[in-house]
N, C-alpha and C positions, 0 to 999 in steps of 0.2 A: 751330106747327111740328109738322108730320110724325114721329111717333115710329119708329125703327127697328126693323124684327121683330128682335129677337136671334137665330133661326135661319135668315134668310135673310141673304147677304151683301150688304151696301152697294151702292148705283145704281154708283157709283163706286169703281175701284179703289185709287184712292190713298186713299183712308177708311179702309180693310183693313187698316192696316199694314203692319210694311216683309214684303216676300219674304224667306224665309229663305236666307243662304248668298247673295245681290244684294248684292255691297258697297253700301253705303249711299250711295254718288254716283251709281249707278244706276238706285237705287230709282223715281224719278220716270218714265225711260226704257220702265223692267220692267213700269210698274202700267199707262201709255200704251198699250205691246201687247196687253196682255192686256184692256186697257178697248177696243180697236180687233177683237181678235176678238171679244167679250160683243154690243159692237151689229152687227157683219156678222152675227150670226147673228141676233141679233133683227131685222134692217131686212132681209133677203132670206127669213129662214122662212116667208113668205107671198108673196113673190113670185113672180108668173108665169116658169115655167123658159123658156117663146117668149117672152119679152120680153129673156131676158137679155144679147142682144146688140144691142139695138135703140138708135138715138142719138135724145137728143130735145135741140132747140135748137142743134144742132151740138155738142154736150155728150159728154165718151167714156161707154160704154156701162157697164150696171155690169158685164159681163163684165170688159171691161179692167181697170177699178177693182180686181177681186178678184183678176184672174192680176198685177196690177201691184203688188199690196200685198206678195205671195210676191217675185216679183222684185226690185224693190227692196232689201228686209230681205235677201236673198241678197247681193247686191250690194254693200251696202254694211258687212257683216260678213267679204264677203272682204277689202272695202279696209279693216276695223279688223284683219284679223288679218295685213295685209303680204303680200298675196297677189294676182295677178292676176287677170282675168278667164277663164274657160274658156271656151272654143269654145262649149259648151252653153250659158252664161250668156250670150253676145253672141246666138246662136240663141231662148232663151227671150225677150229681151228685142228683137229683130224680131219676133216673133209675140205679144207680148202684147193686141195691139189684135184677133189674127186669128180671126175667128170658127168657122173651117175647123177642124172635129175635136179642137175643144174640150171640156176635161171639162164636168161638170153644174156647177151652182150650188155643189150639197153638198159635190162633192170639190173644185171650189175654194177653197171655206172650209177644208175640211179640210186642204188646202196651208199654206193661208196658220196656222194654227191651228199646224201642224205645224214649219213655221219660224218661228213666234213662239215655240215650245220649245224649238227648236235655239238661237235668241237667249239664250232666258233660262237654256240650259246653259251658253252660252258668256260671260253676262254674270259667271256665279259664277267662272268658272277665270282673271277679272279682278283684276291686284292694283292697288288704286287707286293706286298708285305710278306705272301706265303712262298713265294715262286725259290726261294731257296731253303727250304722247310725239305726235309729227307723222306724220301721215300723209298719202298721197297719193292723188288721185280722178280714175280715167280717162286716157283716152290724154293727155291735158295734163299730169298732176300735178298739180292744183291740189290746193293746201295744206290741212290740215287738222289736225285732232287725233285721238285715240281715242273720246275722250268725243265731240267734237263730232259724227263719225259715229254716234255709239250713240243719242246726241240726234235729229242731226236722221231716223236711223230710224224713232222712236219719234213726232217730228210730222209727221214728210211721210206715216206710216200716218193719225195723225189727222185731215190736210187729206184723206185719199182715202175715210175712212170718209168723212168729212161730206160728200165730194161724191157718193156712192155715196148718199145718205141722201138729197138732194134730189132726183138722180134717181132713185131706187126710188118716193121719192114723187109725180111729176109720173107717171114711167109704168104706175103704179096707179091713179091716179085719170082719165088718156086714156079 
């Protein structure tokens, strides 16, 4: 078994112990994002910036992948906090796919980096008292919780790291 440097931090975030001030039913949520930004930046810091919008297999591109991980986590923190969607968030989320006068790789990690910190402000001003209080998702209202939105934030980032992961690899080794 692999021993751990004691000055560098765990492969893994949930190793690290809880977030300070993360009520403790979020913890799993909090370590998920912040383990979702750790590999976007390791699996694109060598990738080709002309590739970033390129599809392979009929596969979405990793550009999408990275402006999609931001929207989302927007999206679905407005619908934990009882709030609608803004004209700019229906707009962000038609041009997510859009390759047309897109940031770089960098500031789109940076995006997404930046509202995995807006998350994890707003997971602290959480009292777990609300985390199973109902919520509703999109022009349907379909049902939900607080927590189950905060959750499935936290794995729909990790189903898009990993697909960002297989294709950053198939269009580096082309």
């Amino acid at each position: 078994m692999k021993k751990q440097d004691p000055m560098s931090p765990p492969e893994e975030y949930w190793l690290s112990g809880p977030i300070p001030e993360i009520p403790a039913l979020l913890q799993p949520a909090a370590h998920a994002l912040l383990q979702s930004v750790r590999e976007v930046k390791e699996y694109v810091s060598v990738f080709p910036e002309e590739k970033l919008w390129e599809k392979t297999f009929g596969r979405a591109a990793v550009g999408f992948h990275l402006r999609h991980l931001s929207g989302v986590l927007d999206r679905l923190l407005t619908y934990a906090k009882e709030e609608s969607l803004t004209e700019a968030q229906f707009q962000f989320l038609k041009n997510e796919g859009n390759a047309e006068k897109a940031p770089s790789s960098q500031q789109l990690i940076l995006d997404f980096e930046q509202k995995v910190g807006e998350a994890l402000a707003y997971f602290k001003t959480i009292p777990e008292t609300i985390l199973t209080e109902q919520r509703f998702v999109g022009r349907k209202k379909l049902p939900t919780t607080v927590i189950g939105l905060l959750f499935h934030a936290a794995e729909h980032s990790q189903r898009h790291v990993g697909q960002l992961l297989v294709t950053v690899s198939v269009l580096k080794n082309q």
